[in-house]
N, C-alpha and C positions, 0 to 999 in steps of 0.2 A: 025650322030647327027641329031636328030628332027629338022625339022626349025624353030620350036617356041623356044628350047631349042637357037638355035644360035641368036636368033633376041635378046632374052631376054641377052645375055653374051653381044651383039652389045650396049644395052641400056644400060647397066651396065657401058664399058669402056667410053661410052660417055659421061656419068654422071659424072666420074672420071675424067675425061678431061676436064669437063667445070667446075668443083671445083677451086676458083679461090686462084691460089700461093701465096707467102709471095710478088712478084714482083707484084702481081698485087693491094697492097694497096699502096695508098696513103702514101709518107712517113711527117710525122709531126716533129715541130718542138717547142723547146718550150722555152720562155723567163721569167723567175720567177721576181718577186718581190721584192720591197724594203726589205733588212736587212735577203735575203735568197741570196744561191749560188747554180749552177747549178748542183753541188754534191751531195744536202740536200737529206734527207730522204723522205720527201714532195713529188721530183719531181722522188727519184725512184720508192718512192708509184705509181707515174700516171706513167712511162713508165711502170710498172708490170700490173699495172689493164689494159692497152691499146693492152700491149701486149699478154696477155692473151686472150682478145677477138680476137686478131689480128696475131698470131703467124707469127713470122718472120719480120713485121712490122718494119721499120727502123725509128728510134726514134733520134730526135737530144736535146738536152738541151745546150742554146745558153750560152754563157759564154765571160765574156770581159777579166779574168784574169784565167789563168789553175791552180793554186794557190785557193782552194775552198776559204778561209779565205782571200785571197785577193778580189776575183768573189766578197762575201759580203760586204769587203769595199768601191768596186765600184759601186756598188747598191744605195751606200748615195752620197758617193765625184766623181765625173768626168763630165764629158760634154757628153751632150745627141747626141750631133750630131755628134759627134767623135766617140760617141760608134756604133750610129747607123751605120756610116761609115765603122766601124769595123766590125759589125755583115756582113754588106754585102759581106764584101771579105770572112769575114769567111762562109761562106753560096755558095759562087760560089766557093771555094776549095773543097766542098767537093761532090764526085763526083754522090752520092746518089741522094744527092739535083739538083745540076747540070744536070742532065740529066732527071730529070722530069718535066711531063707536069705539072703539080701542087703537091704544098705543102700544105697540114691542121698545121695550125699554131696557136698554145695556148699561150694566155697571163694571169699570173697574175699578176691583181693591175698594177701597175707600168709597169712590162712587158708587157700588152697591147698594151699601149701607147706607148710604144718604137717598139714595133711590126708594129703597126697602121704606125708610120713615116716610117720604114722601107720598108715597102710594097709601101709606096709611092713614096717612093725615088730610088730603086733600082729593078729596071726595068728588071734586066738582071736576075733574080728568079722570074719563075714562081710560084704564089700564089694562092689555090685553096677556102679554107675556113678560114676564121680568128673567132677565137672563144676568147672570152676577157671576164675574172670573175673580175667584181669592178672595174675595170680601169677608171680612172680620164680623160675620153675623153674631156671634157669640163672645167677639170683640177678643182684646190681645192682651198678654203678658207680658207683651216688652212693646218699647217705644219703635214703630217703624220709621226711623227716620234716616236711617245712615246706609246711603245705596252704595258705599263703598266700604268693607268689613275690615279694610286695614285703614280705615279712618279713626285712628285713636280718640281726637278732637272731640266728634260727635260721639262717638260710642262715652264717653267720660260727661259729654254733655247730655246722653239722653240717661245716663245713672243718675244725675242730677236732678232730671226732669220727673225721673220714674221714684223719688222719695219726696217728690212734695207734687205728685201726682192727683192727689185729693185734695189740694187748697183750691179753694174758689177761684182765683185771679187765673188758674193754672184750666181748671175746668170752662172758664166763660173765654179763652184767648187761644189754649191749641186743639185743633181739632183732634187729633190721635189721642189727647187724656179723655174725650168723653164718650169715645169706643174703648178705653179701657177697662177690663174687664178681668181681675185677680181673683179667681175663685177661694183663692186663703184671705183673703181680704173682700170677703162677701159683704157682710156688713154695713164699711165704708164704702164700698160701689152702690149700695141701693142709697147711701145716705147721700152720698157726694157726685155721684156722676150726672151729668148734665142731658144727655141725649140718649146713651142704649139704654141704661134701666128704666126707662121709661118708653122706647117703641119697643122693649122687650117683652113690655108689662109684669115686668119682675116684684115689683114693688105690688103691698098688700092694696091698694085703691087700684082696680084694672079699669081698662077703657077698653067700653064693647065695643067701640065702633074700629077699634084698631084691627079685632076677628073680623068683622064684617065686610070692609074693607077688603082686607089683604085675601079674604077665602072668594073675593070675584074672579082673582086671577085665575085665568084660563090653564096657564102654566108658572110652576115655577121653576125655572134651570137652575141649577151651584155646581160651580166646577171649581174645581180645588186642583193647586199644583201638588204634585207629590214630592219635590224636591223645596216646596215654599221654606225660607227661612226669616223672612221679613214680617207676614204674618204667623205668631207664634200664639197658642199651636196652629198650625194648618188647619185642622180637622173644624175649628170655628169657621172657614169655610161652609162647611154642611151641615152648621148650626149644632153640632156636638161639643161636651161640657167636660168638665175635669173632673175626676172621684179625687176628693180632697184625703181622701182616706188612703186610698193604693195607689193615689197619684198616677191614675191611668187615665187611658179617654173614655169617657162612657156615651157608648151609642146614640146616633140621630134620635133613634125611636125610644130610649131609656131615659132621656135626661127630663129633670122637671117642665121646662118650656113645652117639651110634648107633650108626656101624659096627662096634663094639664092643662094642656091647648090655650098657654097666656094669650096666643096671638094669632090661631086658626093652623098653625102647620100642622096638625095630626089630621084635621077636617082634609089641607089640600093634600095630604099626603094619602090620606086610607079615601080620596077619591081618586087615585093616582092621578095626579096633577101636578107631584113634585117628578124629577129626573136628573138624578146626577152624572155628572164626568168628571174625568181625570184627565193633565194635561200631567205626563212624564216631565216636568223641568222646575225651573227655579220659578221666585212668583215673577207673573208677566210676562212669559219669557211666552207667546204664542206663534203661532205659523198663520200665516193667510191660509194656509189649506183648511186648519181648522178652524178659523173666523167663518171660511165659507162652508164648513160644514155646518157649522150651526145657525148661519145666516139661510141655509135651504131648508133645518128642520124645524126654523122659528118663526123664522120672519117671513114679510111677503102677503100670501092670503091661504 
């Protein structure tokens, strides 16, 4: 055999060899949304388009009930930090997850935020990129509940729900009152809410390990819909707060949670490590295009 003939078969198999396996991506993991279940059609839309770019890609879709129609009722009724307690064990069983150095982690809406605490809380899963569409980081001012806005019914039911929004019964039973979060009503939210003022570290006792924790991540994405009407304001999205004063929004980088760094975002931020987007539409309202655009600048290896 020629020797150029042999160098050239040499480059070839080494080519082949440095093509990188289904073992060598990142495996992700993903927590859907209020009034969906880990079974929906939605979320095997995203493992199909992830896994296509990604073939062999080990894909989790996080779930509190194996029961799809129960998963969905849990989405509205249960307790945030019971769930997220759950998520963790379920997440160190399994052995994919377990044994990697990092997880890419997708939240939507809702599943964000239940993401966001998780990472914070549970130490013992390693976590590499969090990527969060519309999530309520800085929580809401109105009830998300009514996907249809000429639903009287519910809009009359969540006016109900949003005046005895700080009772206990109310706080420990639906998950949207303990992302609620009334900047004119500060006070009662550090006193009464059950799950954000607390992975906010809003409250005067902070928890270091919550910086600690969340400043591992590699990255963190927030994409915010510009047309969101469901999460009110939007702009909680990208963890921006309300001036109670001129009732305007006051900036990522101005609000206390940063200059203050309750919970390490100014750390991942001024190491840029955060990176926002805009989705043009209503909330949720996404394209496969831009699933896979962010699935090739996140995910993978």
């Amino acid at each position: 055999m020629h020797i150029s003939t042999f160098l050239n078969f040499q480059v070839i198999f080494s080519n082949l060899n440095s093509v990188p396996g289904p073992e060598t991506y990142r495996p992700v993991v993903l927590w859907h949304g209020l009034g969906d279940n880990y079974n929906g059609s939605g979320i095997h839309n995203v493992n199909e388009l992830i896994s296509r770019l990604y073939p062999g890609i080990f894909f989790h879709s996080i779930y509190i009930d194996e029961d799809p129609s129960g998963d969905q009722q849990k989405s509205l009724f249960g307790n945030a930090n019971q769930q997220v307690d759950l998520v963790c064990d379920q997440l160190k069983g399994i052995q994919e997850l377990a044994n990697s150095d990092g997880i890419d982690a997708i939240g939507f809406s809702q599943g964000g935020v239940l993401l966001r605490g998780l990472i914070q809380r549970c130490p013992d899963v390693s976590f590499h990129n969090l990527i969060t569409f519309g999530s309520p980081h800085m929580g809401v001012m109105e009830m998300p509940l009514c996907q249809d806005p000429r639903d009287w019914i519910c809009k009359r039911r969540n006016e109900l729900l949003k005046k005895q929004v700080w009772n206990d019964n109310v706080q420990r039973r639906i998950l949207p009152a303990q992302y609620f979060r009334d900047p004119f009503e500060y006070e009662k939210y550090l006193k009464h809410s059950l799950y954000l003022a607390d992975i906010n570290n809003e409250r005067k006792d902070k928890n270091a390990t919550y910086v600690e924790n969340l400043t591992k991540l590699n990255k963190l994405v927030l994409i915010t819909f510009t047309e969101d009407t469901t999460v009110v304001p939007k702009e909680s999205a990208m963890f921006c707060d309300i001036d109670t004063k001129w009732k305007q929004t006051i900036p990522f980088d101005k609000t206390d949670l940063y200059t203050r760094d309750y919970i390490g975002i100014r750390q991942l931020h001024e190491s840029g490590k955060i990176e926002f987007h805009d989705i043009e539409a209503e909330h949720m309202s996404i394209s496969d295009e831009f699933i896979e655009e962010i699935a090739l600048k996140y995910l993978g290896n």
